[in-house]
GUTORPA-873075 format. One record per residue (C-alpha): residue in three letters; z, y, x. Coordinates in steps of 0.1 Angstrom, whole numbers, plus 5000, padded with zeros to 4 digits. Layout:
<atoms>
ALAZYX;...
</atoms>
This chain:
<atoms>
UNK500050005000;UNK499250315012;UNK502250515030;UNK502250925015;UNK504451165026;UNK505351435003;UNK505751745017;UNK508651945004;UNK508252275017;UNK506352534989;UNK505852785016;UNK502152875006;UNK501753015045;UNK501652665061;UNK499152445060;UNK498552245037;UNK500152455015;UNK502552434987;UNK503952114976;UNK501451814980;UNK501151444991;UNK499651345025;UNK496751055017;UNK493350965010;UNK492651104974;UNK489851134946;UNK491151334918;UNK494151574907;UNK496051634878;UNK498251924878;UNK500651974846;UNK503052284845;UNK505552134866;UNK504151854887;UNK500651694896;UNK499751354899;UNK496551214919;UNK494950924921;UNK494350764959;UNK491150604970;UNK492350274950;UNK493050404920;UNK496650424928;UNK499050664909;UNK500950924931;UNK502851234916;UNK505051484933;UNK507251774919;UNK509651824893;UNK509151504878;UNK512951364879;UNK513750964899;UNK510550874883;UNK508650604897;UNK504850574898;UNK503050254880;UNK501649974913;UNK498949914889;UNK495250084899;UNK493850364869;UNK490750504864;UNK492150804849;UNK496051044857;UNK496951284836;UNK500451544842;UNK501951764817;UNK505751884806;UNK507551594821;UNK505651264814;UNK502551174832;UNK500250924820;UNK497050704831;UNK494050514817;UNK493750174832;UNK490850004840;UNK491049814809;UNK491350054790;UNK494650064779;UNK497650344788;UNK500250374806;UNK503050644813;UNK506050764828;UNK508350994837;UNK511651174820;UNK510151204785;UNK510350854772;UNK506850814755;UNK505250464743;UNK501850494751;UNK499550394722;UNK498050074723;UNK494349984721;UNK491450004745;UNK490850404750;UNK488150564771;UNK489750954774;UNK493051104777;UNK494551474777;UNK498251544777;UNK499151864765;UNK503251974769;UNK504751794744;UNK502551514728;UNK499551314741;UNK495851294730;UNK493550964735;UNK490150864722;UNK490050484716;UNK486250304727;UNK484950354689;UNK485650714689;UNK488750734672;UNK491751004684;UNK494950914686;UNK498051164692;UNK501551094699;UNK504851194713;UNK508251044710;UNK509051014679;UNK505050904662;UNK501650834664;UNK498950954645;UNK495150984645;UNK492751264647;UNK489951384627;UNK486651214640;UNK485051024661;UNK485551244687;UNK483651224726;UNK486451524739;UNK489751624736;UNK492451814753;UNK495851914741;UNK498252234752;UNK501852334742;UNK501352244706;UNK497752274699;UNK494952074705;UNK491152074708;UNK488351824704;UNK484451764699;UNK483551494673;UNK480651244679;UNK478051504661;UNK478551774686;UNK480652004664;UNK484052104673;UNK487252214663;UNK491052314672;UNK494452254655;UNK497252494658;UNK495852764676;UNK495253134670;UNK491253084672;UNK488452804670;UNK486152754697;UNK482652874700;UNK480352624690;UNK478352504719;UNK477352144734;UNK481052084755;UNK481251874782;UNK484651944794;UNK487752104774;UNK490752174793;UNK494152314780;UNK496852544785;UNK499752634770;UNK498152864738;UNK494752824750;UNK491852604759;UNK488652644778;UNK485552484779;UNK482552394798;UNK479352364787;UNK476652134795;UNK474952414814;UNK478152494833;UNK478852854814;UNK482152864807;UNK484453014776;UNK488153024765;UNK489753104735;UNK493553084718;UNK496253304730;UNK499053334752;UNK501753544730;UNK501153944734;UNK499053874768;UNK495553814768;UNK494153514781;UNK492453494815;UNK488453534814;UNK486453304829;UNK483753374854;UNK480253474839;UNK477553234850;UNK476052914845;UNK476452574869;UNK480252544873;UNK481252194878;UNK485452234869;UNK487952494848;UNK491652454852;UNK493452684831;UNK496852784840;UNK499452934824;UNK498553294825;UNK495653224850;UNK492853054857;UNK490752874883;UNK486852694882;UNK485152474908;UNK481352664912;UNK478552444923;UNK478852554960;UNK481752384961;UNK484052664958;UNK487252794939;UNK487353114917;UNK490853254906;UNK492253494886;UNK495253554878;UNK496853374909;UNK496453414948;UNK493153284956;UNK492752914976;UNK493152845012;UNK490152855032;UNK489352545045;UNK488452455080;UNK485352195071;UNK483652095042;UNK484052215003;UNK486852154969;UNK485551844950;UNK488351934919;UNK490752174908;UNK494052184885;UNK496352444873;UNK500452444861;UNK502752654849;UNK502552934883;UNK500352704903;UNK497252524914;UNK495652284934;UNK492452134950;UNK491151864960;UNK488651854991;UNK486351634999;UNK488051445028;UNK490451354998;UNK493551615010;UNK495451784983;UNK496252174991;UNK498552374967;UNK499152764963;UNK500852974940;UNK504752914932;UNK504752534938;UNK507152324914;UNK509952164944;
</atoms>
């Protein structure tokens, strides 16, 4: 099993910075008050303020971080998670998963949402290809193209999504021509505004900020220092928390900035 050692230190002047695991990686998940990652095998590794926790041996296709749980998709399909909030993943054979602060949001293989937290499960309006959760809202895209949000100060734009990410009163979303768009709100502040543009790969709302992956292979912020420069090569992903955010590069190292979760 691959050895990691998490660094403790959140001082966003060393290198890497922040609060991140040392390893071989190939995708991030950053919630408000942790990340998780996924190593080269498909192993579950998360770091932060995430409790005596201790990650799943099994390999997933799929990590997601949010509030104090974390979750995964397995490669058969089912789900799995852990951490301080005590949820029961839903059973069943699922291809997508969000978890927003509070509850969690799957689509089963026939298109069908499920969403649940720690006291009940219930489904979603669909089929649905997307969906992504927040604080207490959630957004999807059903099988037809169309979408919709619950619990939320404002619907999205209709458009043909291929990625929805939430934050805590607001989601963004990509497009299949990489233009990007956010709606909701985030109490008396106004939500961050996404780059203009087309051919972004990756959003990661935060909080009150907001970063996106461009096709160079670079990170925009706002809202939020801007990334480390790196010495070789280009960010592969991108996550936001609470005050926080992360990349991934694409030697597989994780590098954090912002007021990193200890």
């Amino acid at each position: 099993m691959l050895l990691l050692l998490l660094l403790l230190s959140c001082n966003g002047d060393e290198e890497p910075p922040g609060c991140a695991p040392e390893g071989s990686f190939r995708e991030i998940s950053i919630g408000s008050h942790h990340g998780c990652a996924l190593t080269t095998e498909g192993l579950p590794v998360c770091w932060g303020r995430i409790g005596d926790a201790s990650d799943p041996t099994d390999p997933f296709m799929d990590v997601q971080a949010n509030g104090q749980s974390s979750c995964g998709l397995k490669r058969t399909g089912a789900l799995e998670c852990w951490g301080q909030t005590q949820w029961t993943a839903p059973r069943g054979e699922f291809v997508e998963l969000s978890l927003g602060y509070n509850r969690g949001y799957a689509i089963k293989t026939d298109g069908q949402g499920v969403i649940w937290d720690s006291d009940e499960e219930h489904e979603a309006e669909g089929p649905l290809t997307l969906v992504s959760g927040g604080v207490d809202h959630f957004c999807a895209v059903r099988e037809d193209g169309s979408s919709y949000c619950i619990d939320i100060t404002s619907q999205p734009p209709q458009a043909e999504w291929t990625q929805l990410e939430s934050s805590d009163g607001y989601t963004c979303g990509r497009t299949v021509t990489g233009t990007l768009s956010c709606w909701g709100s985030i109490g008396e502040a106004e939500i961050p505004t996404p780059p203009d543009g087309e051919g972004w790969l990756d959003i990661a709302p935060g909080w009150s900020h907001f970063c996106a992956l461009d096709a160079g292979g670079a990170i925009l912020c706002e809202g939020i220092e801007e990334p480390p420069e790196l010495e070789e090569g280009i960010w592969v992903d991108v996550g936001s928390g609470q005050d926080w955010a992360c990349g991934l590069d694409d030697a597989g190292s994780i590098h954090c900035w912002g007021d990193c979760p200890a």
